[in-house]
N, CA, C and O atoms as a Tinker XYZ file with bonds, in Angstrom:
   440  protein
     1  N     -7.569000   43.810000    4.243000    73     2
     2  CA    -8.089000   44.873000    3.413000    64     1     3
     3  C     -9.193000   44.406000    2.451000    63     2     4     5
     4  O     -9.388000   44.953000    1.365000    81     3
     5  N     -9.860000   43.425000    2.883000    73     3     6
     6  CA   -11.554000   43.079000    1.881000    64     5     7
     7  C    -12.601000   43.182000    2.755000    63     6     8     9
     8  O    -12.724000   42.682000    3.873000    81     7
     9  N    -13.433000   43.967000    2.055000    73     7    10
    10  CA   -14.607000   44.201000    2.887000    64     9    11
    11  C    -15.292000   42.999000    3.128000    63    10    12    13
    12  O    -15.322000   42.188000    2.202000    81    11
    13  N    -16.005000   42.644000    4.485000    73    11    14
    14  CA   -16.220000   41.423000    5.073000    64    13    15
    15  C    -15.357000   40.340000    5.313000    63    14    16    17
    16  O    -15.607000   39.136000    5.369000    81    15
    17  N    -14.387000   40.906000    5.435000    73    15    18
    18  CA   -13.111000   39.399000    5.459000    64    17    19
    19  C    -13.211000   39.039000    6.655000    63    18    20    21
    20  O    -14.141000   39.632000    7.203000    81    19
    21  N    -12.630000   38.272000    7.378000    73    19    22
    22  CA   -12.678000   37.638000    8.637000    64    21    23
    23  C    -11.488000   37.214000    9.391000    63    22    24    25
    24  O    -11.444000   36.432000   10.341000    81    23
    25  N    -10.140000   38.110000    8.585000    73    23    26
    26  CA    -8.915000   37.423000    8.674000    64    25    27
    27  C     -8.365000   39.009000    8.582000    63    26    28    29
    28  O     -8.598000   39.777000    7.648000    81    27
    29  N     -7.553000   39.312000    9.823000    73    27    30
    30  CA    -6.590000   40.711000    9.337000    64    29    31
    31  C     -5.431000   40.523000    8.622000    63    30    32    33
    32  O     -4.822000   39.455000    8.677000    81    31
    33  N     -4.974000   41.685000    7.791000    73    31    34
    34  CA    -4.324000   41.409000    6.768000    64    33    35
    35  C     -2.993000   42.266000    7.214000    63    34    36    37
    36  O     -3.369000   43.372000    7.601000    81    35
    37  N     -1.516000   42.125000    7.292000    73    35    38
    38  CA    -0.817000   43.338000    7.477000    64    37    39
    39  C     -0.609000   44.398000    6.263000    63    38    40    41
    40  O     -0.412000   43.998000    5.116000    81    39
    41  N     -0.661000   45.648000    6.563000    73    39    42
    42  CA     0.003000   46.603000    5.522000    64    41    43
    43  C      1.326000   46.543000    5.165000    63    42    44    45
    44  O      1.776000   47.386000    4.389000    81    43
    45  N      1.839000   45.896000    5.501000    73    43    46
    46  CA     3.269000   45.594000    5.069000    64    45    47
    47  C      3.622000   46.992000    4.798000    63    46    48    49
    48  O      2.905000   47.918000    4.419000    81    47
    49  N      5.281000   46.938000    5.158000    73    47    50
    50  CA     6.633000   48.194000    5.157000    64    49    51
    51  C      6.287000   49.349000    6.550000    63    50    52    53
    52  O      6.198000   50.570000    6.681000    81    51
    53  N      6.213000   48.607000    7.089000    73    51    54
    54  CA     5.884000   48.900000    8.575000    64    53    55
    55  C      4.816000   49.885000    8.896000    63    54    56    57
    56  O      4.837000   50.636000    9.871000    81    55
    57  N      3.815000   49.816000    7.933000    73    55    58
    58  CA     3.043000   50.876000    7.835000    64    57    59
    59  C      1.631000   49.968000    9.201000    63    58    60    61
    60  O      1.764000   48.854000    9.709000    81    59
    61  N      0.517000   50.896000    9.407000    73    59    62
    62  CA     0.033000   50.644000   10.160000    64    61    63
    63  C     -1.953000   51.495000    9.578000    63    62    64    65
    64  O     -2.097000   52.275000    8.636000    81    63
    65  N     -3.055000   51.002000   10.464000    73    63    66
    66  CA    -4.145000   51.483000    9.970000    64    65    67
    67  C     -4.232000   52.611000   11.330000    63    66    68    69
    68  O     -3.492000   52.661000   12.312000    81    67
    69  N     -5.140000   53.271000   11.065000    73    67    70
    70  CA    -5.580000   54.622000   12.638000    64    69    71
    71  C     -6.243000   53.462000   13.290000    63    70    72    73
    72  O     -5.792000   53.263000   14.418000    81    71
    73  N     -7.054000   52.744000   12.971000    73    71    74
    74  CA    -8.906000   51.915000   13.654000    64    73    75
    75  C     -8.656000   50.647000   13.139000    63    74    76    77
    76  O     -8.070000   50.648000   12.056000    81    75
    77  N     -9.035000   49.199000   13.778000    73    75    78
    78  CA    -8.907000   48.511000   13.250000    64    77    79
    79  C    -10.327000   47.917000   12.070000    63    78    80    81
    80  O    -11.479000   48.352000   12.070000    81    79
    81  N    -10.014000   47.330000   11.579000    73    79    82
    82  CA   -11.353000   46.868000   10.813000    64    81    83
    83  C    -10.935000   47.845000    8.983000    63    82    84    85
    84  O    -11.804000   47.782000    8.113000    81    83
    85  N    -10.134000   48.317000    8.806000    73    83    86
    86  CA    -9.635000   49.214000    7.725000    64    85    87
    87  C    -10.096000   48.253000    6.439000    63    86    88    89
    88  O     -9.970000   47.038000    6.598000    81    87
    89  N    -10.481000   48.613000    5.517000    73    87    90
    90  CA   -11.305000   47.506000    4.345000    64    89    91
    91  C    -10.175000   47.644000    2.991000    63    90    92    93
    92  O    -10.463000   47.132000    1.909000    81    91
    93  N     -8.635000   48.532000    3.238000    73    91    94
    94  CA    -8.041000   49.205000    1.566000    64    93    95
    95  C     -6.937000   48.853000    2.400000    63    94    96    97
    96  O     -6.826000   48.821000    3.626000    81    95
    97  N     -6.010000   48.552000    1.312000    73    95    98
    98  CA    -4.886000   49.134000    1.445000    64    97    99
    99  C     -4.586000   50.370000    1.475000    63    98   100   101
   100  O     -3.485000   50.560000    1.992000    81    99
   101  N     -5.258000   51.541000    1.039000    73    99   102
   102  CA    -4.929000   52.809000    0.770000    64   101   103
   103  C     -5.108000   53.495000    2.211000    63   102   104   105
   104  O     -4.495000   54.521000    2.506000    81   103
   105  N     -6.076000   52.791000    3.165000    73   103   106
   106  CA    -5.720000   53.163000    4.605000    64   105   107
   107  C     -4.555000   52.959000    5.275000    63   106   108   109
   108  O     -4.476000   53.255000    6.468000    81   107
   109  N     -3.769000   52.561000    4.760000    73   107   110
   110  CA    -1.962000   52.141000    5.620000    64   109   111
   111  C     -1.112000   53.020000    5.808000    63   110   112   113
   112  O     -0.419000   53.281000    4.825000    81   111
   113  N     -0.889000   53.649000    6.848000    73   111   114
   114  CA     0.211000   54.901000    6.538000    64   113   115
   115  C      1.049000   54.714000    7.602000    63   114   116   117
   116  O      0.900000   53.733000    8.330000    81   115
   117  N      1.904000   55.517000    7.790000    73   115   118
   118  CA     2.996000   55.599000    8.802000    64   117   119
   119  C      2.787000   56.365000   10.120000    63   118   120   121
   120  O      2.880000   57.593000   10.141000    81   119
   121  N      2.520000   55.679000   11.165000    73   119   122
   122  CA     2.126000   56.122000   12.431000    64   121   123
   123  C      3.166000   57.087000   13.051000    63   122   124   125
   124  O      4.371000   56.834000   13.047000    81   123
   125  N      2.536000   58.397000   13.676000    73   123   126
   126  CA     3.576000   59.309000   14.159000    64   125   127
   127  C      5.073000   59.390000   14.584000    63   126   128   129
   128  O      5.509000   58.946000   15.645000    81   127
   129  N      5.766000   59.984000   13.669000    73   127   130
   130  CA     7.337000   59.857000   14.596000    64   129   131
   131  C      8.489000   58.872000   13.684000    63   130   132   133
   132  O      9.633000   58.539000   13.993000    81   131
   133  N      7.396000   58.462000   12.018000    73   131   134
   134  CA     8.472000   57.924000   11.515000    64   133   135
   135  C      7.592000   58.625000    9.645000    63   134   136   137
   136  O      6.546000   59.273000    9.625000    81   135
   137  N      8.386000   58.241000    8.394000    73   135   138
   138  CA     8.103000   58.752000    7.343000    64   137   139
   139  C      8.240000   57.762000    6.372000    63   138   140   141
   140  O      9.195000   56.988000    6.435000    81   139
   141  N      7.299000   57.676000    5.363000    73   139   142
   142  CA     7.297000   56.713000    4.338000    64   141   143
   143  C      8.662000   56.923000    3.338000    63   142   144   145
   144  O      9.068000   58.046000    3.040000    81   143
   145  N      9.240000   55.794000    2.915000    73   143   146
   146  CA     9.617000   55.867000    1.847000    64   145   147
   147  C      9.275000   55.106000    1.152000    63   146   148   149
   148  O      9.364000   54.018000    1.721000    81   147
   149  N      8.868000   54.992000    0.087000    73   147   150
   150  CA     8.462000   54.608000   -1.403000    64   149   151
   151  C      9.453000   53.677000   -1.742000    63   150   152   153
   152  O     10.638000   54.011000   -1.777000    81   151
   153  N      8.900000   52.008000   -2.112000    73   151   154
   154  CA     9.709000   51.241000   -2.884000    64   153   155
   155  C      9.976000   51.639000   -4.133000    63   154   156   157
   156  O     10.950000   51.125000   -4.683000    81   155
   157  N      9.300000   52.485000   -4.748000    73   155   158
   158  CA    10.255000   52.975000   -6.349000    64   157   159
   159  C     11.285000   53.817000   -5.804000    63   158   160   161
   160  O     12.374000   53.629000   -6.346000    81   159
   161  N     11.276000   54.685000   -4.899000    73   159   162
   162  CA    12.614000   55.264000   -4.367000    64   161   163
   163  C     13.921000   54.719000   -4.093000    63   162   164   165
   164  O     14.974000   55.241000   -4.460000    81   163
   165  N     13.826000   53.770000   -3.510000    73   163   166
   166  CA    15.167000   53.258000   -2.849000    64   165   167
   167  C     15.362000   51.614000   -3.509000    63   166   168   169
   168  O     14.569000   50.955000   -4.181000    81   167
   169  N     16.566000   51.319000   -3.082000    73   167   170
   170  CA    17.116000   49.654000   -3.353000    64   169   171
   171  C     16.448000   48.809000   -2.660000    63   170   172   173
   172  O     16.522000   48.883000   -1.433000    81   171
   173  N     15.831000   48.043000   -3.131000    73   171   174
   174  CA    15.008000   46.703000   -2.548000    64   173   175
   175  C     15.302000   46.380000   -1.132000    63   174   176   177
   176  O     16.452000   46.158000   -0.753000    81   175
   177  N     14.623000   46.362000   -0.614000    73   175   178
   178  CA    14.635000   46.461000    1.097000    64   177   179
   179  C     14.992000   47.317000    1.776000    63   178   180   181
   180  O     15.599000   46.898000    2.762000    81   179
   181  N     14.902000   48.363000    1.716000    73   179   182
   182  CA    14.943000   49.419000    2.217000    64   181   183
   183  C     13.811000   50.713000    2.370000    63   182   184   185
   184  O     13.973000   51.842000    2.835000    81   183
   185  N     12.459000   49.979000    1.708000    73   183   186
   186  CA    11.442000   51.096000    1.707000    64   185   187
   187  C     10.647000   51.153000    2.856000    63   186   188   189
   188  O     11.227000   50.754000    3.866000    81   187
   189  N      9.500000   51.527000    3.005000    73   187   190
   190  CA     8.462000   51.849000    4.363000    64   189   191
   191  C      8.568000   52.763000    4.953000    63   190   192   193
   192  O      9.082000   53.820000    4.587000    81   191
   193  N      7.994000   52.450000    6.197000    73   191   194
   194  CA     8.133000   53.037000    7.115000    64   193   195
   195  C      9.168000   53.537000    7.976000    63   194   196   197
   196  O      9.378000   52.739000    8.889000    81   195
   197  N      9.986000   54.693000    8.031000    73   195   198
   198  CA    11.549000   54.721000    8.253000    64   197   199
   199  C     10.889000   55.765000    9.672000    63   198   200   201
   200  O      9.934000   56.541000    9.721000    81   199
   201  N     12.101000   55.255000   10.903000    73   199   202
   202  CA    11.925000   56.215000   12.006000    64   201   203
   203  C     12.541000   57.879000   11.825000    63   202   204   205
   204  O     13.651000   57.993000   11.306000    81   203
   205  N     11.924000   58.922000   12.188000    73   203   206
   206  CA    12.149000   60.286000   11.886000    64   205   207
   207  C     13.528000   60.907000   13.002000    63   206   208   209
   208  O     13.675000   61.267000   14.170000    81   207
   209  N     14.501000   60.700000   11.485000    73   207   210
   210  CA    16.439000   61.777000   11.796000    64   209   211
   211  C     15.877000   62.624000   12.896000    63   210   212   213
   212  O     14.856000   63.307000   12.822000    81   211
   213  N     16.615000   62.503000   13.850000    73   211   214
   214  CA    16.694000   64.006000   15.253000    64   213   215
   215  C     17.056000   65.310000   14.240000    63   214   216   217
   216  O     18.069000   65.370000   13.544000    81   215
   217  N     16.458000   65.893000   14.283000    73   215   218
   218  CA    16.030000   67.687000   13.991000    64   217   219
   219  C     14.650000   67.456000   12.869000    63   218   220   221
   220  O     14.052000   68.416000   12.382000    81   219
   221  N     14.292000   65.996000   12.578000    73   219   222
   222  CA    13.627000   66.749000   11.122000    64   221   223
   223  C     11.640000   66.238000   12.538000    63   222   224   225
   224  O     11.727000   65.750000   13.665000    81   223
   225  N     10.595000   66.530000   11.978000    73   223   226
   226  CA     9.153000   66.492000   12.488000    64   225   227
   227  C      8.438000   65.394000   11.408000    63   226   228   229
   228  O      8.256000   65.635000   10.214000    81   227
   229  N      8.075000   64.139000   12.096000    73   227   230
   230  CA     7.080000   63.106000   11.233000    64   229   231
   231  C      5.643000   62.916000   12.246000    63   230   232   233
   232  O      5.479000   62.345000   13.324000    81   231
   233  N      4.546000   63.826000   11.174000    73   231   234
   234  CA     3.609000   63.848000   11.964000    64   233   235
   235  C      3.055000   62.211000   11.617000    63   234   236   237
   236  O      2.041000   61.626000   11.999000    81   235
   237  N      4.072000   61.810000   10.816000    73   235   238
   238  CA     2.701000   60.074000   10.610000    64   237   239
   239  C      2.302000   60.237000    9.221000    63   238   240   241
   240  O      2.570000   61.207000    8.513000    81   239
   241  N      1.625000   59.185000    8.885000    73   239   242
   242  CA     1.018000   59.492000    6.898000    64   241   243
   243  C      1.704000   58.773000    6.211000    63   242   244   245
   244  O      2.232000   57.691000    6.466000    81   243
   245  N      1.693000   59.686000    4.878000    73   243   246
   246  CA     2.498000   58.621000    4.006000    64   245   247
   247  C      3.585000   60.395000    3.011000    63   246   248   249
   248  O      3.977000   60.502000    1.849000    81   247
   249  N      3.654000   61.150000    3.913000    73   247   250
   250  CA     4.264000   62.604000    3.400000    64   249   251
   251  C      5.674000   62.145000    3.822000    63   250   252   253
   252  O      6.001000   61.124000    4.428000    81   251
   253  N      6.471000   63.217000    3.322000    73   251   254
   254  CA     8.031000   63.158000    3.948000    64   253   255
   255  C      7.933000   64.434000    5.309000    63   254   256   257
   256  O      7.101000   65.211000    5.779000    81   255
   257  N      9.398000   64.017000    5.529000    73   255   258
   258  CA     9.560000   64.765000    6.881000    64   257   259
   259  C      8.917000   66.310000    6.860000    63   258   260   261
   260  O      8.131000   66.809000    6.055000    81   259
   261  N      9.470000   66.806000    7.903000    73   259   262
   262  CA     9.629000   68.442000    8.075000    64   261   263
   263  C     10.306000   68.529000    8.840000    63   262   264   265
   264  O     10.308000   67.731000    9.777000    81   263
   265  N     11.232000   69.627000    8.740000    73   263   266
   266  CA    11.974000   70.519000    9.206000    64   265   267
   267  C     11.853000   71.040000   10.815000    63   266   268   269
   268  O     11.074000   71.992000   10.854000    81   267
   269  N     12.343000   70.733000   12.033000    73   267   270
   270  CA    12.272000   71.425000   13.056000    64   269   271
   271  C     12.920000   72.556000   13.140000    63   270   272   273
   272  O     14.065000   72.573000   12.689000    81   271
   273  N     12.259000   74.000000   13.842000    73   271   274
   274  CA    12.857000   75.041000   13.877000    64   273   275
   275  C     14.792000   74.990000   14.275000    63   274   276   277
   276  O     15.083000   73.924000   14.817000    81   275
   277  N     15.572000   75.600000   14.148000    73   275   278
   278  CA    17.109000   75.347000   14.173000    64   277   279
   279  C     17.394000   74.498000   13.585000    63   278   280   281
   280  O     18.483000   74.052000   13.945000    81   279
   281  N     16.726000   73.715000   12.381000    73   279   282
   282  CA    17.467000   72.643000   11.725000    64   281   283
   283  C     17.171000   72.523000   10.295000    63   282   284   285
   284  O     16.060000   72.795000    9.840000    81   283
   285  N     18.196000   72.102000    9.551000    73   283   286
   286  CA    17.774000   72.773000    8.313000    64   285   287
   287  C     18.488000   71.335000    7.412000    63   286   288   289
   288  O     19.635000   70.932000    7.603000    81   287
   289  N     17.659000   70.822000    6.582000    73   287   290
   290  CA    18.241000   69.641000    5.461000    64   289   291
   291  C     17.780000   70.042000    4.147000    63   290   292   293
   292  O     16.720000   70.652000    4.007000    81   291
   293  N     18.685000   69.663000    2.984000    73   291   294
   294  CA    18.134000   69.779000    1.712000    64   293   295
   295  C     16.515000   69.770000    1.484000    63   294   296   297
   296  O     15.696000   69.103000    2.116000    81   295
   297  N     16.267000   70.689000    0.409000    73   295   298
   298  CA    14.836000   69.718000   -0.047000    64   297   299
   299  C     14.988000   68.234000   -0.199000    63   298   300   301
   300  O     16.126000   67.820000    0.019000    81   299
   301  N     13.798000   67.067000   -0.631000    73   299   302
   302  CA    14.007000   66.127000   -0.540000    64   301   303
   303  C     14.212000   66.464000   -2.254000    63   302   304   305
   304  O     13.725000   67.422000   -2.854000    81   303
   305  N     15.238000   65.176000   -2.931000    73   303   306
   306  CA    15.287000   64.848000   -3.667000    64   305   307
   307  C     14.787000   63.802000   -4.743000    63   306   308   309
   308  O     15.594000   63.273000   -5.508000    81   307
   309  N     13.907000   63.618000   -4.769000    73   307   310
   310  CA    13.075000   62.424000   -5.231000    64   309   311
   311  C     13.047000   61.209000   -5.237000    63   310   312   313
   312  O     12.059000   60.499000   -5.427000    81   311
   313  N     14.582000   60.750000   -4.944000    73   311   314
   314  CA    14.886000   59.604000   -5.074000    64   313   315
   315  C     15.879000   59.464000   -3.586000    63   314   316   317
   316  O     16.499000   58.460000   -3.236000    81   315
   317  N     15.807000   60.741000   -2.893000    73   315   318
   318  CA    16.017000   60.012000   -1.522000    64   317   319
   319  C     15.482000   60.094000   -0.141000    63   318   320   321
   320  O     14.914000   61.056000    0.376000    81   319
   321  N     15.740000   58.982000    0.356000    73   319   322
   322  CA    15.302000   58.920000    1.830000    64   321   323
   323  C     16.195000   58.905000    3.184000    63   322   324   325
   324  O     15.794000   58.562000    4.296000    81   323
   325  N     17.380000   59.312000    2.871000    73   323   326
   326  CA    17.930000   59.696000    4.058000    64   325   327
   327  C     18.582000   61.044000    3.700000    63   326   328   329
   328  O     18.563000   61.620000    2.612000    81   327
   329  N     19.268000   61.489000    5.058000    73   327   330
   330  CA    18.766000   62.930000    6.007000    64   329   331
   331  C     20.129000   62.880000    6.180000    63   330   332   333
   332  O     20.829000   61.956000    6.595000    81   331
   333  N     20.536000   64.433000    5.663000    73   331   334
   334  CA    21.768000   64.484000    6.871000    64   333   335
   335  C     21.428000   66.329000    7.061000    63   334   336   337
   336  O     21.620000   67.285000    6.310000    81   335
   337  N     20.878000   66.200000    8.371000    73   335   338
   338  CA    20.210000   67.594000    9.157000    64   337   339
   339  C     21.542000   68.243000    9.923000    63   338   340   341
   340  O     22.333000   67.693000   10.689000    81   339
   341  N     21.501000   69.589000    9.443000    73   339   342
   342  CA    22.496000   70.128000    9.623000    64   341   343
   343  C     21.797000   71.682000   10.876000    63   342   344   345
   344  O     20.991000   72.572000   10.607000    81   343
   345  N     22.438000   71.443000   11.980000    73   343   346
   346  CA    22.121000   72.646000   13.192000    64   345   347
   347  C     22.789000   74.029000   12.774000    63   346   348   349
   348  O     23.976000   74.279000   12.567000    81   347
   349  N     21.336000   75.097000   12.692000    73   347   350
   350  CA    21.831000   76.118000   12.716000    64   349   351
   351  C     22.334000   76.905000   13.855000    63   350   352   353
   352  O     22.410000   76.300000   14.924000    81   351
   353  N     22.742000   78.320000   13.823000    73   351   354
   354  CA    22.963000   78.630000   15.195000    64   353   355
   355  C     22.219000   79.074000   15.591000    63   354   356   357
   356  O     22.573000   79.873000   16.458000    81   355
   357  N     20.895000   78.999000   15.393000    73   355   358
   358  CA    19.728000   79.861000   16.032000    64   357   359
   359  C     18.315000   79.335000   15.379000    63   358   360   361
   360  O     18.446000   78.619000   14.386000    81   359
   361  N     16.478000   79.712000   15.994000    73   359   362
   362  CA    15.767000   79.042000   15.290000    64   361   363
   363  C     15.642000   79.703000   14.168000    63   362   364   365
   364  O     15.667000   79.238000   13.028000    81   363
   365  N     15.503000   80.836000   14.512000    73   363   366
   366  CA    15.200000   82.214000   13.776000    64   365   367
   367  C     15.912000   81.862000   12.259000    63   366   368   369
   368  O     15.219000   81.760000   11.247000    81   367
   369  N     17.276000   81.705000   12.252000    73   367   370
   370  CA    17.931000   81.269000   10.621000    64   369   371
   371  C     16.979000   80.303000    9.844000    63   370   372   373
   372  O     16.381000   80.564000    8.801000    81   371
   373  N     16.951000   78.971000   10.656000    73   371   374
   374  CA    15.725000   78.313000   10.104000    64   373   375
   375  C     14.805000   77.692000   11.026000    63   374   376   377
   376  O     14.848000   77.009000   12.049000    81   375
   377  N     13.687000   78.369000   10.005000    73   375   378
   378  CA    12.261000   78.246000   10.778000    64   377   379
   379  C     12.107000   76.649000   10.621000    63   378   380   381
   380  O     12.672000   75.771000    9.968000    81   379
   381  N     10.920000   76.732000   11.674000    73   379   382
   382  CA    10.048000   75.052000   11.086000    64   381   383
   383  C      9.439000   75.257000    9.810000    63   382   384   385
   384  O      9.054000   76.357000    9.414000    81   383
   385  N      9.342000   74.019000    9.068000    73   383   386
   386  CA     8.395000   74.002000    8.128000    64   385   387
   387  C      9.212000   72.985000    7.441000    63   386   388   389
   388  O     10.121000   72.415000    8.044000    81   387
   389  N      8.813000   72.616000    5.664000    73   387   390
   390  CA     8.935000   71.709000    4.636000    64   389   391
   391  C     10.805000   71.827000    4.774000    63   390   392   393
   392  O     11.378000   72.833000    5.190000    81   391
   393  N     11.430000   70.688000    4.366000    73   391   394
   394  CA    12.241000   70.636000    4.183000    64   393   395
   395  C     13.264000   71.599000    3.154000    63   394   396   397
   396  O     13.327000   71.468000    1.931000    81   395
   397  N     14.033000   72.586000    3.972000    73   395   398
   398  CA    15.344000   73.461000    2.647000    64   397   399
   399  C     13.693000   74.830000    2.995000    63   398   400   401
   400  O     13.243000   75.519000    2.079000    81   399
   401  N     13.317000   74.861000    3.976000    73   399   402
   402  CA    13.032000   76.064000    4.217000    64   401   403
   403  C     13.797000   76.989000    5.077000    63   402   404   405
   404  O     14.031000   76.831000    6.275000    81   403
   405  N     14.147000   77.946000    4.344000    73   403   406
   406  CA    14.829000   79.353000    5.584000    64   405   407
   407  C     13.973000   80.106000    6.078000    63   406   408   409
   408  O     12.757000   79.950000    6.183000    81   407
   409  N     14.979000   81.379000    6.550000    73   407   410
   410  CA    13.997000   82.341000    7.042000    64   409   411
   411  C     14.035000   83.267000    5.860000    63   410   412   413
   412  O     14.687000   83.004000    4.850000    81   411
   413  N     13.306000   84.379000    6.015000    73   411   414
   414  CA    13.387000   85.525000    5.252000    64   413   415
   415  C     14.849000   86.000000    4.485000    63   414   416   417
   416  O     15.630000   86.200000    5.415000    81   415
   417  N     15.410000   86.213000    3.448000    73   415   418
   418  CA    16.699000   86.717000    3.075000    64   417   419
   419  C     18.129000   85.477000    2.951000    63   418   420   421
   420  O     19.269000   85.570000    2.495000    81   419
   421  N     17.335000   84.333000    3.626000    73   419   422
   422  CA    18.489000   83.213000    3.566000    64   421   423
   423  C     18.002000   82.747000    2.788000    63   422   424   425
   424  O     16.891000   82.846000    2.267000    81   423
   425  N     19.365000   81.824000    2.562000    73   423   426
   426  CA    18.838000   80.272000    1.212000    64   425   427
   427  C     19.533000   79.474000    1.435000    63   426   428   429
   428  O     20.433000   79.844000    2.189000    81   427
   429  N     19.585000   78.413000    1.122000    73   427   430
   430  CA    20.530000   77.553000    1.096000    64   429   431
   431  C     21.727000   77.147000    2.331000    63   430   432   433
   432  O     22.212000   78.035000    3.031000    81   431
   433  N     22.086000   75.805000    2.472000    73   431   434
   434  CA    23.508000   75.722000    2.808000    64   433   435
   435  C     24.419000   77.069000    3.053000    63   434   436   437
   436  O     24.872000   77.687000    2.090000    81   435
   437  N     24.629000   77.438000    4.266000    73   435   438
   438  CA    25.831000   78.736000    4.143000    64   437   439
   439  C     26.827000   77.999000    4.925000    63   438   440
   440  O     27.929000   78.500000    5.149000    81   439
């Protein structure tokens, strides 16, 4: 990550660049199919790049999950990074989108 260097550098916490030749750290993100977590979040060794819970969508980046249609988990809580995704009986109850999204007239855990 120095412009003109001659030596690649890793992004460390399993993060990764799109292109090689990346000149920042601030280019490092999490390649499709898994979600950052933040070392101020969690207990020492446990941050990065984490692979994406079956029901939740990690397009890659440095964002948290999303929600696959029929599956529904808390909002995230600020201080955590694991998932416990709970199947609705249908997609329609919960849509895709941000995490602790319903459909129309629902909320929450029922």
């Amino acid at each position: 990550p120095f412009s003109g260097g001659t030596n690649c550098l890793e992004c460390g916490l399993n993060r990764i660049t799109e292109a090689p030749g990346a000149t920042s750290e601030s280019q490092c993100r999490c390649d499709e199919g898994f979600f950052f977590c933040a070392p101020e979040l969690v207990r020492v060794g446990t941050s990065g790049c984490k692979a994406c819970p079956s029901g939740l969508r990690c397009p890659g980046g440095l964002g948290p999950p999303m929600q696959e249609a029929g599956h529904w988990n808390f909002p995230m809580q600020g201080t955590a990074c694991d998932f416990s995704v709970l199947t609705c009986r249908n997609d329609n109850q919960c849509p895709r989108g941000a995490l602790g999204v319903c459909a129309e007239g629902r909320e929450g855990k029922a």
